[in-house]
Structures are given as structure tokens and as C-alpha cells.
C-alpha positions in Angstrom: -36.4 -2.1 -21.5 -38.0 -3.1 -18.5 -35.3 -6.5 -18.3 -32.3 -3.5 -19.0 -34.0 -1.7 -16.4 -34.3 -5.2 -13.8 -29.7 -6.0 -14.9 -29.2 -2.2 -13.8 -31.1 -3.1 -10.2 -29.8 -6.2 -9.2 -25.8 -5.3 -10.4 -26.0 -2.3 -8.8 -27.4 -4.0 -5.7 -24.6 -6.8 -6.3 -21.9 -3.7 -6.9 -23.1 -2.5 -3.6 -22.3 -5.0 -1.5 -19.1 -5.5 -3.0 -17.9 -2.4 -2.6 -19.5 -0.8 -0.1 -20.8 -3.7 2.6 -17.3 -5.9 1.4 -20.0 -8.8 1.9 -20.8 -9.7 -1.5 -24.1 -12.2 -2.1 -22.7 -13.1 -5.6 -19.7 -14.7 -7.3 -17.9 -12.6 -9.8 -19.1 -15.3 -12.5 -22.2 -14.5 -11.7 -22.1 -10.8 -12.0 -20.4 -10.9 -15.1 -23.0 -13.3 -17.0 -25.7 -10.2 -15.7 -23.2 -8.1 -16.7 -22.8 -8.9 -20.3 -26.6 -9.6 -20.7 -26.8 -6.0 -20.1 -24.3 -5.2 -22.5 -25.8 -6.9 -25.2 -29.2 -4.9 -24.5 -27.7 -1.8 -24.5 -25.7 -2.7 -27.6 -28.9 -3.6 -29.1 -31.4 -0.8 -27.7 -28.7 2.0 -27.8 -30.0 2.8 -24.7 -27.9 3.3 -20.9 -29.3 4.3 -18.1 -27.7 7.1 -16.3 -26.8 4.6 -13.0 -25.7 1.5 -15.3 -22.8 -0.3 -14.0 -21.2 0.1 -17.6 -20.7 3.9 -17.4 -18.2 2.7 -14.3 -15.8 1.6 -17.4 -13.0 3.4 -18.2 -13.3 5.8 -21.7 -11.1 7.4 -23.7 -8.1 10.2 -22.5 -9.1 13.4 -21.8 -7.2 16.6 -23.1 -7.4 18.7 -19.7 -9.1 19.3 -16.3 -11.7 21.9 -16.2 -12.7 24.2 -13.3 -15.7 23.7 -11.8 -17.0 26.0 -8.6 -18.1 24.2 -5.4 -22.0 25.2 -4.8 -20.5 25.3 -1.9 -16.7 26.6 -0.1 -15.0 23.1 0.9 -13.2 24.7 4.3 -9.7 22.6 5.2 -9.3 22.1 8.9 -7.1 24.2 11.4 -4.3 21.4 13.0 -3.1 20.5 16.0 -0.1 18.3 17.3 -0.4 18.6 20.8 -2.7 18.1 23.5 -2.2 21.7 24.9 -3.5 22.8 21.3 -6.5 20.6 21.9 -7.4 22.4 25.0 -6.5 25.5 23.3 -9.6 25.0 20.6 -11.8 23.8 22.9 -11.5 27.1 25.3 -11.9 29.5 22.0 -15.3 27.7 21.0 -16.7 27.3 24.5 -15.8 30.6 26.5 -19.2 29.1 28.5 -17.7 25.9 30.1 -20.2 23.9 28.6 -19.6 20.3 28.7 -19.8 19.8 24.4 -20.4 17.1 22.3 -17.6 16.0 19.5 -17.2 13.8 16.8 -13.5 12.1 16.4 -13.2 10.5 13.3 -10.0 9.2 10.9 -8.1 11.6 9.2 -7.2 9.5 6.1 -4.2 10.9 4.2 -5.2 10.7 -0.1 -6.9 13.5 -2.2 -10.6 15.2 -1.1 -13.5 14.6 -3.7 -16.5 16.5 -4.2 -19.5 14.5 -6.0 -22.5 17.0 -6.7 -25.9 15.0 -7.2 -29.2 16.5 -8.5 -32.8 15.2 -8.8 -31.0 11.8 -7.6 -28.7 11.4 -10.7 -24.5 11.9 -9.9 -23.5 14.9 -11.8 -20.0 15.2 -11.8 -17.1 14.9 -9.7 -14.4 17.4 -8.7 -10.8 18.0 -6.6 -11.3 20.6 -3.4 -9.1 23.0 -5.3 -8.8 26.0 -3.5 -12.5 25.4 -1.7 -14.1 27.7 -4.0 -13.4 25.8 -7.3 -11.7 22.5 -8.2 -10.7 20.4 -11.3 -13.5 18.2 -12.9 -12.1 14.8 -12.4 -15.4 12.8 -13.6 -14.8 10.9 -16.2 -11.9 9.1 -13.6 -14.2 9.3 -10.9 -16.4 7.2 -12.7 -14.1 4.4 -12.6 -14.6 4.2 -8.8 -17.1 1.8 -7.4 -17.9 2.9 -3.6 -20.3 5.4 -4.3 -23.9 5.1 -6.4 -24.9 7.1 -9.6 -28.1 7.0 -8.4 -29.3 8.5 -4.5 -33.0 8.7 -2.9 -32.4 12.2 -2.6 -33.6 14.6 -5.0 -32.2 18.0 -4.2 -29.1 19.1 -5.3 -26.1 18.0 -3.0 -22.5 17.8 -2.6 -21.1 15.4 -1.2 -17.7 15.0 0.7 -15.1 12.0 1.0 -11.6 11.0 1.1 -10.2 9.0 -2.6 -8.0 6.7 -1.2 -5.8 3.5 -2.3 -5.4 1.0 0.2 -2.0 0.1 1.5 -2.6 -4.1 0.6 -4.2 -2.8 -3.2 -1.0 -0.9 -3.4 1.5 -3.9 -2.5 -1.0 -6.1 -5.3 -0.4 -3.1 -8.2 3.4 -3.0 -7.6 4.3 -6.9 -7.6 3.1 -5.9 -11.5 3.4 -2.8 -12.7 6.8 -1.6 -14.5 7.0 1.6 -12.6 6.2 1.2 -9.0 4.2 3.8 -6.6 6.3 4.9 -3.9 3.3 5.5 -1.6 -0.3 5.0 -0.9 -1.2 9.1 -0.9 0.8 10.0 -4.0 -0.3 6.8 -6.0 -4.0 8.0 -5.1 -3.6 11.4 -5.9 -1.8 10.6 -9.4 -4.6 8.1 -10.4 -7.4 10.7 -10.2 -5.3 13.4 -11.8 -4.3 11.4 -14.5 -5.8 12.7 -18.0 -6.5 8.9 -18.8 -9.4 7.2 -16.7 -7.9 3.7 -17.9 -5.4 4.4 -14.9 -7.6 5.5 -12.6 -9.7 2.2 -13.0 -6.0 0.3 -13.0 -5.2 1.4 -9.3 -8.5 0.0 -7.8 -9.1 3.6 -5.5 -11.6 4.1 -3.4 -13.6 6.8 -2.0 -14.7 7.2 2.2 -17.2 9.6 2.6 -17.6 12.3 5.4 -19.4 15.2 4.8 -22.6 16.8 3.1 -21.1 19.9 2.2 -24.6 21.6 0.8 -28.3 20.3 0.3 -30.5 22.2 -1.5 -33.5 20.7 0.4 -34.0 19.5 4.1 -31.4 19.6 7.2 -29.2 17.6 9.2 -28.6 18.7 13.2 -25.5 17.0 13.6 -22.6 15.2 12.7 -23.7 11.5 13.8 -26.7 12.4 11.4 -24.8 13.3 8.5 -22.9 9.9 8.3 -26.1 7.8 8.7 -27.7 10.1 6.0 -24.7 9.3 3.6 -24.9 5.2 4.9 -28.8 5.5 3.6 -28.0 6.6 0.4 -24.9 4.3 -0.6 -21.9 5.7 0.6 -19.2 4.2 1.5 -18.4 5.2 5.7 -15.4 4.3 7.1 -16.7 2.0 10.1 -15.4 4.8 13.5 -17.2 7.3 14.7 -16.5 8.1 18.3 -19.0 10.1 19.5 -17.1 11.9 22.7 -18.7 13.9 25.9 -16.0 16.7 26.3 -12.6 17.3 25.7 -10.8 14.4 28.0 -13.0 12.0 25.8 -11.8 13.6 23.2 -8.5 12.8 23.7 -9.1 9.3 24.9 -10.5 8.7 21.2 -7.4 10.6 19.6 -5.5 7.9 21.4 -7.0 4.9 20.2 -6.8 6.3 16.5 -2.9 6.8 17.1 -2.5 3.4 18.7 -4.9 1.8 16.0 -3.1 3.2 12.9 -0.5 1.3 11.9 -2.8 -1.5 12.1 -5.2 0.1 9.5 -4.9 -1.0 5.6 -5.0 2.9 4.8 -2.6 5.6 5.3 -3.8 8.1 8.0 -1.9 11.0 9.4 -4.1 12.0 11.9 -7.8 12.7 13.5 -10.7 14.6 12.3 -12.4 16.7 15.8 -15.7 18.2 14.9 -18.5 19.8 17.1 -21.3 17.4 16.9 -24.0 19.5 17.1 -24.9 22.0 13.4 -26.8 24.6 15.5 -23.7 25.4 17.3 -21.6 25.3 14.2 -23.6 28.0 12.8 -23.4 30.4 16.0 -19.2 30.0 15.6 -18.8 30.0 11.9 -15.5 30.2 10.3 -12.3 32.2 9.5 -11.0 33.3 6.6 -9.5 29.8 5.8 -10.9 27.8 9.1 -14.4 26.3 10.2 -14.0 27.4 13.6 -15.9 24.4 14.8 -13.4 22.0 13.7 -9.6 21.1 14.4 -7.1 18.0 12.7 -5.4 16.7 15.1 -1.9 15.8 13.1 0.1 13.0 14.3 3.9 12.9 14.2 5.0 15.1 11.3 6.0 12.2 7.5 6.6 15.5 5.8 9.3 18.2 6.0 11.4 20.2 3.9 15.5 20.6 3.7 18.2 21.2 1.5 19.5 18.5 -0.9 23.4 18.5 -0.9 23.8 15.8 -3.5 22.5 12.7 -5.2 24.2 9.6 -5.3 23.2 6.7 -7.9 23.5 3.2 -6.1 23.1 -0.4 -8.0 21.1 -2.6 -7.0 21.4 -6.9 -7.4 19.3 -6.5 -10.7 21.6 -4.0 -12.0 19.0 -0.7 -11.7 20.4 2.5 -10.7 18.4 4.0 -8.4 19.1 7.8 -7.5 19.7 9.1 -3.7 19.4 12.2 -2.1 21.6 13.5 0.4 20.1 16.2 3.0 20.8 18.3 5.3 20.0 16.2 8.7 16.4 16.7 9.7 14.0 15.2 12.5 11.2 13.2 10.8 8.8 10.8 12.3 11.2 11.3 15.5 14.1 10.1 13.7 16.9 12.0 11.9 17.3 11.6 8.0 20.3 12.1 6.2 19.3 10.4 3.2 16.1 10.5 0.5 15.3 8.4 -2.2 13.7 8.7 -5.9 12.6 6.7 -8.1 14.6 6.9 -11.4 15.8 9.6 -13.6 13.1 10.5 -15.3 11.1 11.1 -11.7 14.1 12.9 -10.6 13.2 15.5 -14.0 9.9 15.4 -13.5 10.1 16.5 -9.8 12.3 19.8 -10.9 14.7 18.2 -8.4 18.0 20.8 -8.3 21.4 20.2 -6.4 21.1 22.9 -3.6 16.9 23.5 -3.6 14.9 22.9 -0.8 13.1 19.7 -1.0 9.9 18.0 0.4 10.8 14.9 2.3 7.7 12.6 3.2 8.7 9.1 5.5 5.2 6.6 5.3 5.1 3.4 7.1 8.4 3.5 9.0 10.7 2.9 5.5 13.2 5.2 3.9 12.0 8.7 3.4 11.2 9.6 -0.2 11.9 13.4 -2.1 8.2 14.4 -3.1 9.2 17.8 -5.0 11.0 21.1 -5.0 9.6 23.5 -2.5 12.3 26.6 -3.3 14.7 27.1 -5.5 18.3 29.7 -5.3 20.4 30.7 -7.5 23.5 28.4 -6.5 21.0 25.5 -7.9 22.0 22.8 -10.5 20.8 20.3 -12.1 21.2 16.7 -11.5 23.3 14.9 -14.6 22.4 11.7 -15.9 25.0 9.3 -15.5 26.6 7.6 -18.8 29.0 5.0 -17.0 28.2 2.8 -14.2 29.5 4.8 -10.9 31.0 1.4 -9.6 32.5 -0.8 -12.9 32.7 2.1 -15.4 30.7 0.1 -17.9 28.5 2.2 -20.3 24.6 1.8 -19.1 21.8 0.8 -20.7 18.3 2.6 -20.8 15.3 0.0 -20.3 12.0 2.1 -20.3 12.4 4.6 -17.5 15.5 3.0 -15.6 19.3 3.1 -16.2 20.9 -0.5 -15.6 24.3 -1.7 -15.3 24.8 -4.4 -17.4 28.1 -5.9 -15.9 27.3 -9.1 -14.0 30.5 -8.9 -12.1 29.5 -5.0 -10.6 30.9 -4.9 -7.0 27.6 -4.1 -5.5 25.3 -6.4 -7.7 27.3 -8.9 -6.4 27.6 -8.2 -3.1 23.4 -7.7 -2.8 22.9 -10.7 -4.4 24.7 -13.0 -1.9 23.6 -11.1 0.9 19.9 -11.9 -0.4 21.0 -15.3 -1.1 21.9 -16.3 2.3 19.4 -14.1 4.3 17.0 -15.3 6.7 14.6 -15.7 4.0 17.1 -17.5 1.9 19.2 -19.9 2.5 19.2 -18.4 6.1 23.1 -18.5 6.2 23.7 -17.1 10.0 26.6 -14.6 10.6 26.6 -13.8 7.0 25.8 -10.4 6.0 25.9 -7.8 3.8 29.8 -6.6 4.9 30.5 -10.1 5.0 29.6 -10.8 0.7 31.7 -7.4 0.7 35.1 -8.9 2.3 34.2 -12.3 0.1 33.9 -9.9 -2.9 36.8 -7.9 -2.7 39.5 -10.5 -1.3 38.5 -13.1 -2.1 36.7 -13.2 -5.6 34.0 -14.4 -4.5 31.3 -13.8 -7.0 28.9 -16.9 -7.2 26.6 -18.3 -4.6 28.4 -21.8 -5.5 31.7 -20.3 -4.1 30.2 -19.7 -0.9 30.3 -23.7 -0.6 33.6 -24.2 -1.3 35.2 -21.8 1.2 37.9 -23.0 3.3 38.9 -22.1 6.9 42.1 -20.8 5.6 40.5 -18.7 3.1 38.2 -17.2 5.9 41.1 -16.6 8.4 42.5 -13.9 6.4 39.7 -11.8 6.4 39.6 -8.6 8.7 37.4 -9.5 11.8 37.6 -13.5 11.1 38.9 -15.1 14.0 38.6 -18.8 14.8 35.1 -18.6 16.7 33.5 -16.5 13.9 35.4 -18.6 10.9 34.0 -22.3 12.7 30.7 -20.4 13.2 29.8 -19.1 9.7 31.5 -22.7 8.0 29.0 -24.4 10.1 26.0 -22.5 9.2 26.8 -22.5 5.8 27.2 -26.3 5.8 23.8 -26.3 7.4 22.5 -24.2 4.7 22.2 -27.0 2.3 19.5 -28.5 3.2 17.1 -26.0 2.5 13.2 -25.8 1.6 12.3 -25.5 -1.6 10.3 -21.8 -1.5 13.8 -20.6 0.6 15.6 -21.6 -2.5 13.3 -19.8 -4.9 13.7 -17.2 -2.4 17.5 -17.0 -2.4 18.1 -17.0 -6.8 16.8 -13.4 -6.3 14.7 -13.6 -9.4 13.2 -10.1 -9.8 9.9 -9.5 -8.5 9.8 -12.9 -6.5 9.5 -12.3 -3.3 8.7 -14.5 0.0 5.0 -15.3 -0.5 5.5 -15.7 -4.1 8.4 -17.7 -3.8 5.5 -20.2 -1.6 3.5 -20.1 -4.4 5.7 -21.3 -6.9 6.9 -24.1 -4.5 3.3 -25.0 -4.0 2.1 -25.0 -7.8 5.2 -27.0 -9.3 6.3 -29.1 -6.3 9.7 -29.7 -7.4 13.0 -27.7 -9.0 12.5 -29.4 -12.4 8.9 -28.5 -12.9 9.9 -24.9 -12.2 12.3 -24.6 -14.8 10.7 -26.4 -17.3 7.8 -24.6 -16.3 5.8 -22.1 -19.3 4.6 -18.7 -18.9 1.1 -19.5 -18.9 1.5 -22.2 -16.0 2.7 -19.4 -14.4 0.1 -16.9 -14.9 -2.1 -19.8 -13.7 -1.2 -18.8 -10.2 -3.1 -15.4 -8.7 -0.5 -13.5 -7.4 1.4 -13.3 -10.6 1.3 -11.4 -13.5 3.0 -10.7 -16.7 6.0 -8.7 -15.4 7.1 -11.4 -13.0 5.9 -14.7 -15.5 8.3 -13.0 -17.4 11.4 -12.5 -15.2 10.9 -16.1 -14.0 11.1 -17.4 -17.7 13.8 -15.3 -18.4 15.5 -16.3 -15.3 15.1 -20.2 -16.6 16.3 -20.0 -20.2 19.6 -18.0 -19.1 22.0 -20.6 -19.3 24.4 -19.0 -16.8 21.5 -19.4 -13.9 21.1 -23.2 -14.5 25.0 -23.8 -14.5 25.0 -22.1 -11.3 21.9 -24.3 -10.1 23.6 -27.6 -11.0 26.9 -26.6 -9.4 24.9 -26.4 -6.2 23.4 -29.5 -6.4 26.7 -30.9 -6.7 28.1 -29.2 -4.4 25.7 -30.9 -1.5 22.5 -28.4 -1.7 19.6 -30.6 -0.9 16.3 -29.0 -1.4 13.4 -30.5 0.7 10.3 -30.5 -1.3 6.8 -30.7 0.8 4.3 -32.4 -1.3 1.9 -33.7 1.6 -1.0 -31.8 2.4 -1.1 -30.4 5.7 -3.5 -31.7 8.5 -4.4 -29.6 11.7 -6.5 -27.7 13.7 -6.2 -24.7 10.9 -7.0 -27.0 7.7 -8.6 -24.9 5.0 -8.9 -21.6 7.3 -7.5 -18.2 5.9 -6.5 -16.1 9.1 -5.5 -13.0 10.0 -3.5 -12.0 12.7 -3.9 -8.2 14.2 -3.4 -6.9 17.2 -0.1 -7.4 19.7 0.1 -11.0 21.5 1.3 -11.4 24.4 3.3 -14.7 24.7 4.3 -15.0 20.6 5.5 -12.6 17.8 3.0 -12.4 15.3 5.8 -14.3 12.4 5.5 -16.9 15.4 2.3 -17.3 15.2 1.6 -17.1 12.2 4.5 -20.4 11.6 2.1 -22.2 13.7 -1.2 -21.8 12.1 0.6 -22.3 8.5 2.5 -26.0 10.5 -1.0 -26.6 11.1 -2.7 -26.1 7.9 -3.8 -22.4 7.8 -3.2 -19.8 5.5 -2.2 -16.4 6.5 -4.2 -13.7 4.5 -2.9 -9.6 5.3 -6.3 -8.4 5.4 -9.6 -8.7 6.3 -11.7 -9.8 2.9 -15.0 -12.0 2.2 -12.2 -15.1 1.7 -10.9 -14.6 5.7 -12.4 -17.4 7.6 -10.9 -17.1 11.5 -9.3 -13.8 12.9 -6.6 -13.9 15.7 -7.1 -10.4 17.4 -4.1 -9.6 20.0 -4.3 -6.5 22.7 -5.3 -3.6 20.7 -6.8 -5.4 17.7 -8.2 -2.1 15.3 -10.1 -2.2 12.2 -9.4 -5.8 11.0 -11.4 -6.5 14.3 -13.9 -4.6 13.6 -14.2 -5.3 9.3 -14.4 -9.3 10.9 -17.4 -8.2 13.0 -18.7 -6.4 10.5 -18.4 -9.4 7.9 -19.6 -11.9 10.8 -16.2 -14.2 10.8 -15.4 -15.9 13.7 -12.7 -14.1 16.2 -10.7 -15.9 18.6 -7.9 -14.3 21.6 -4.5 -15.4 22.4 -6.2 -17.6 24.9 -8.4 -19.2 22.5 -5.0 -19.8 20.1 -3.2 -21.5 22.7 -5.9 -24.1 23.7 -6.4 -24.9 20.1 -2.7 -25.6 19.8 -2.4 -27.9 22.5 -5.2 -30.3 21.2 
């Protein structure tokens, strides 16, 4: 017992800085040997500790949520979108003039949990509900890793935080899974309230903590207090706190956040304003549905509602039908949106979506808005019909799992998609060739290979609307230089499902050369990091179709030279993993990030334990500060370009 008692000690320790510090002292080999020694004891004793790391694992379905009342009401905030509304809570709570002290913090944008504690031991977990009572969601909870079962505090508590799936996690579970998440917030929000913790533990979520909504024993006097309190017992904090003299600081800090944002590996939609100070929240108290004392600041509205006029099914390069929404024009994210997507038929059913309801629109990270739900229904509604017949070829479609695909090869717009991704940048970076072009090729003349694109003549071009002889001698000429091309471009340009840019780099990295590739076996494949299953097995697939390799020979024949890289790279980057964040002023960050790759780098996306330089730019936000945090050397734009020139 007293070993069992030693393994629960040092992995939770171990746990903790993993999760919580992101500066863990351990290898994950190492872990896991502790890890199953404990295992075996517990296996053998019968015995687990209420705070052992292997109550973290993922049990059996449940049937339903319960309720569970709060001990105490969990308020949401009042919101503000404008400065003037700012100014406008500040003079309610301060009729005195007093110069006040405030707390500006992240407002992050996933699902609010509630984690009651008592005599030191984690009790349960719940949603915020209404504020008075929410849905026990403990058994999922559990799953989670950046909180402790076990707290020095021995009163009861509650405690506050934010569940949340980070934007890079969510990139890592799609490149996978067979039904992608549309977005960070709903993918979060879907994994807690999922009846089967298995999912929960799939989606990797995490929870930043905020609040002590009640303590049975003992007092904080402010807010700065509160978040040290919940750093002392294990909690994971989100690294910004501004604390702010008066309003104009106030404003200066709701600044940064904005500016800072999009930089951030989380989805925020705003900033949390709070009166420091606990005595004073007490003298203002709250409204019926408000702490008075507090105030969200929202930033440009992502969500909206208006009418959907229609949905239109397009067909994409892999044949998947994927449904569209037509709306009535709206402003969103200070653009105007005409059009909504969904995922698939089944998510259009599940969503209750109608022809003529009002609809909930959401735009996140600056890409197409997507139909989140029905928000009110008439009585001119109908209901959406699944198609039977491709809406392009007419040829009967085929239902794989939860998608409708278009079998037909020869479909107008798979074709036209996949030369268009063929000769994109990315690709065989074809210039002057786009998406209209493949159309005109398409439809006049046949064109419905990538092979045929090198055997175009100027004639043949000529005739096309738009094609004089400036654009004709231009396009000829770049495809011509087309065929030398590097090897991950090519990879690239087949448009094998799933394989995208970096992992077309990783394939031209592990096999070296076109003939390893496609001789290559599944479990080579799984071999390399990024790649699981899903796209082992569309690269296979892609391989043994005998159509694909026909086409691949006829463009080696046709003067395609692929230029393999085999050396290693030597520079003033070898064997660092950077990150760029932050705006530079005399490159583009793709620039940038060209150079440090020519010169042996590796460009990571985030900030992690791996990272070993970071190039921070004007306005560098929390990568800079997760590479202080983690001690990893930082260097300017200044620093960059000296180390270039050597």
C-alpha cells in the first residue's frame, strides 16, 4: 500500500506538470512503466485511491445526465460591444468617482464547468445549466487532466473554469477522424455532453479555471487572490491577468486581448471585466440574471440568426456531397454572408434544419460561416430532401457512413476541383491556372486528366473565351515549367484524401522517392506521427487503384521530373523547432518560415516542450508568453536577420 500510495504521488506530480505547467520532467515511457506498476497493484490489492491517475480513464456509456444544484447560483455576465457601454458600467457601479481597480481577463468561447470538492477529494462535475442547477457530466470530466482529484483545501468548494479544445488539438483530431468538427466551441461542447466518456477522452479537452464560486471555509478579498488560490491548489490558469487602475486601463487591456486573439491556440470571443476588489462586490450585488460587478466585453459578433432560403448540395474532388445553405444576406464578423455550410445529411436532420426557418449562423477563424441550429420555425417551413441522383451527372449516389458520394469519376465539378488542386500553388504551382480555367478545359475541351494538361496546344487554348495570345504563351509556359516539380508538391497535387501540405512533407521525407511511396505498406505509413488510420488508408487505396498509377506514368512520360531531396540540411537552424508569432516587419511569416526550413529548421504551430527557438514579431501574444513560461530562447526580427546573413 504504501508503494500504491508513493505511484499515485509521483504520476500525479508527473501528470501535473504535463498538463498544467506544459513543462514535463518525465518522458511518456517513463510514466507509463509507473503507470502500469500501479495498475498491477491495484489489480492485485483491489484497492484505488480516490486521486489515482487510473480513475482519469474513460469507463463505460452512461444512460443520461442528471441534475445536480450548484451550492452555489453560477451568474453569466452582462455584455458589452462598445467602449461607450464600457463607460456606461463603470458610471452605474461607481456613482462616487472613485478611481477602481479591475481585473481583465480572456473570455474563452467553450462550455462552463463546475467541479465541487469536499474534505480535499473532487466530487463531481457539472454544466452551469441555468446557474441554479446543471447536468452531472463527471464521469467525462474525469477524462480531463488539467485539474487534481485531490486539493489542500478541505472545505467544501466549487470551483469555476472554462472546458475548452484547443484550435491546433482540433486540426490533430480531424486529419483522423471520419466525421470532422466544424469548430473548436461546438467540438468541446459535444465531447462533455456526450453520454460516452470514451469521446470525451478522444478530443484531448481541457479545462482553464477562473473562479471559486463558494468555499465553505475561509475568504478571498479579491480577484488577483482568487487565481493564485486556484494556481496553489493545481489548477490550470490561463497565463493573463491584467490587473488595471480605472477604466482607460481598462480599455488599454481590452485592446491587447483583441489584438492578441487570433494569435491564441484557443477560440475567444471576447474579455472578461471584473471589479477586483470582493468587499465592493458585496456592497453592489447582482440582478436578477447579472453580477453587477462584472461586464463581457464581446468582440465582433461570429453568431447571428437569418432565414434559410434553400440548400444546395455541391461535389467535391472526392466525390462527397456536402449540403449549402442559402440566407438571407446578413452582416457577420463585418462581412456580409450569403451562404452557410453543413456538414452532411445526417447533421442537416439532426440540426431540425427546415427550408424557410430562422437559422443560427456562427463564422470562427475568418472561414465560411457554418448553420449551428434552428432558432424559429413558421408554418411555410419544409423539410430539406435527401438527394437520390447526383445534382451535376445524374448518377445514382452512394451512402458511405454519414456522407452521400458521387461515384462518377468524370462529374463536372470533381474534375474541375481536382485540376484546380493539382496545379495550385501548393501543387504543381501552375500560374494563371485556376479554378474557371479547369472549367473552360472541362467543358470545351475534354479535358479530364492532369496528363492532358501537358499535352495542350496553343491552338487548343486560342479558342477558349478570354484566351488571347499573351494569356495562351503565359499559361503554356508555366505549365511547361511545372514539370520539374518537388517531390512533397507532387504528393501534394494527386489530391489523395486527407493529405495535405505538411503531410505531403512527411511522406516525401520518410520514403525519399515516388517508388518507395507506392510500394509503400500501411504500417510504414502509420510509422510516421502525423498519420493515422484514415489517411494510411486512403494513401493505400490511392496506390493499388490502377487508374492512379496509369495516370502517374503518363506524366512521367510526358516530361514530369520530380526532384527528390535526400541531403540533409545544414544551417544556422539545424535541429531547431521554431515558431513564428507575431507580425514581422520586413518578411511574411510563409517567408520566413522558407528560410528557417532552407536552413535546417522545422516550423512547429505552437508553443510545446518539443519548441526549441521562437521568432516573436510586433505584437507577439501568448506563444511569447507560453516560451517564457517554458524558458525557450526568443529571438526579434532583428536577431533573425543577423543570423541569416552569417
Amino acid at each position: 500500500m504504501d508503494k500504491m500510495r508513493e505511484l499515485v504521488d509521483i504520476l500525479n506530480k508527473y501528470s501535473y506538470e504535463y498538463y498544467v505547467l506544459d513543462n514535463p520532467t518525465v518522458s511518456d515511457k517513463e510514466y507509463d512503466v509507473l503507470y502500469d506498476q500501479l495498475l498491477a497493484l491495484e489489480k492485485q490489492t483491489g484497492v484505488v485511491y480516490s486521486d489515482s491517475p487510473s480513475k482519469r480513464v474513460g469507463g463505460e456509456p452512461i444512460s443520461a445526465f442528471e441534475k445536480h444544484k450548484h451550492v452555489e447560483r453560477l451568474y453569466s455576465l452582462d455584455k458589452a460591444t462598445s467602449q461607450e457601454e464600457i463607460l456606461a458600467f463603470e458610471k452605474r457601479i461607481n456613482k462616487e468617482g472613485e478611481k477602481l481597480e479591475y481585473t481583465v481577463e480572456y473570455k474563452f468561447d467553450g462550455l462552463t464547468i463546475c467541479l465541487t470538492y469536499d474534505k480535499g477529494e473532487f466530487v463531481r462535475a457539472t454544466t452551469r445549466g441555468n446557474g441554479i442547477e446543471g447536468e452531472d457530466v463527471t464521469a467525462q470530466v474525469l477524462t480531463i487532466k488539467s485539474y487534481p482529484l485531490t486539493i489542500d483545501y478541505k472545505g467544501l468548494i466549487e470551483v469555476q473554469g472554462e472546458a475548452i479544445m484547443r484550435l491546433s488539438v482540433l486540426d490533430e483530431y480531424n486529419k483522423t477522424a471520419r466525421e470532422q468538427l466544424k469548430n473548436a466551441r461546438n467540438a468541446v461542447a459535444g465531447a462533455i455532453r456526450n453520454l460516452d466518456p470514451k469521446i470525451t477522452a478522444k478530443r484531448k479537452v481541457e479545462i482553464l479555471f477562473y473562479n471559486v464560486n463558494y468555499m465553505s471555509e475561509g475568504h478571498m478579498s479579491s480577484q488577483t487572490e482568487c487565481v493564485e488560490f486556484l494556481k496553489k491548489q493545481g489548477f490550470k490558469v490561463y497565463p493573463y491577468l491584467r490587473l488595471c487602475n480605472g477604466i482607460s486601463d481598462v480599455m488599454s487591456a481590452i485592446n491587447e486581448i483583441e489584438n492578441n486573439r487570433k494569435n491564441l491556440d484557443i477560440l475567444t470571443d471576447g474579455a472578461v471585466v471584473k471589479v477586483n476588489d470582493f468587499e465592493k462586490r458585496k456592497l453592489l450585488g447582482a440582478t436578477d440574471k447579472f453580477p453587477r460587478w462584472a461586464i463581457a466585453y464581446k468582440f465582433e459578433a461570429e453568431e447571428v440568426t437569418t432565414i434559410l432560403h434553400n440548400v444546395r448540395w455541391q461535389v467535391g474532388r472526392t466525390g462527397k456531397l456536402t449540403p449549402l445553405g442559402e440566407v438571407e444576406p446578413t452582416v457577420l464578423a463585418g462581412a456580409t454572408v450569403k451562404k452557410a455550410t453543413l456538414n452532411n445529411y445526417g447533421d442537416l436532420e439532426r440540426k431540425g434544419i427546415l427550408i424557410g426557418a430562422r437559422v443560427l449562423i456562427r463564422r470562427s477563424n475568418e472561414v465560411i460561416p457554418e448553420i449551428l441550429g434552428v432558432t424559429e420555425v413558421f408554418d411555410h417551413c419544409v423539410k430539406v430532401q435527401k438527394p437520390i441522383t447526383c445534382p451535376y451527372c445524374n448518377t445514382d449516389l452512394v451512402e458511405i457512413g454519414a456522407n452521400l458520394f458521387c461515384p462518377n469519376d468524370n462529374c463536372r465539378p470533381r474534375v474541375v476541383a481536382s485540376l484546380a488542386n493539382f496545379a495550385c500553388k501548393d501543387g504543381m504551382n501552375i500560374e494563371g491556372f485556376s479554378e474557371m480555367t479547369a472549367g473552360q478545359l472541362y467543358d470545351s475541351l475534354h479535358v479530364k486528366s492532369f496528363s492532358q494538361l501537358y499535352t495542350l496546344t496553343n491552338d487548343e487554348l486560342l479558342k477558349l473565351d478570354g484566351f488571347k495570345k499573351a494569356k495562351t504563351d503565359n499559361l503554356l509556359s508555366s505549365i511547361e515549367k511545372s514539370k520539374t516539380v518537388d517531390f512533397y508538391r507532387f504528393i501534394y497535387a494527386l489530391g489523395i484524401e486527407g493529405v495535405g501540405k505538411k503531410t505531403a512533407k512527411d511522406l516525401s521525407k520518410t520514403f525519399h522517392d515516388l517508388d518507395s511511396l507506392i510500394k509503400s505498406t500501411k504500417e510504414q505509413l502509420l510509422f510516421i506521427p502525423e498519420i493515422g488510420d484514415i489517411i494510411a488508408d486512403n494513401v493505400r487505396d490511392y496506390f493499388n487503384n490502377e487508374k492512379n498509377l496509369l495516370e502517374i506514368e503518363k506524366l512521367l512520360k510526358l516530361g514530369v521530373k520530380i526532384v527528390y531531396d535526400n541531403s540533409v540540411k545544414e544551417g544556422v537552424f539545424n535541429g531547431e523547432k521554431v515558431v513564428l508569432t507575431g507580425t514581422l516587419t520586413d518578411f511574411k511569416r510563409d517567408q520566413a518560415a522558407r528560410i528557417i526550413e532552407s536552413l535546417g529548421g522545422q516550423i512547429m504551430s505552437g508553443v510545446s516542450k518539443n519548441t526549441t527557438l521562437v521568432l516573436a514579431g510586433v505584437d507577439a501574444g501568448s506563444k511569447l508568453d507560453k516560451a517564457r513560461a517554458l524558458d525557450i530562447k526568443i529571438i526579434d526580427e532583428e536577431q533573425f536577420k543577423s543570423m541569416i546573413k552569417t
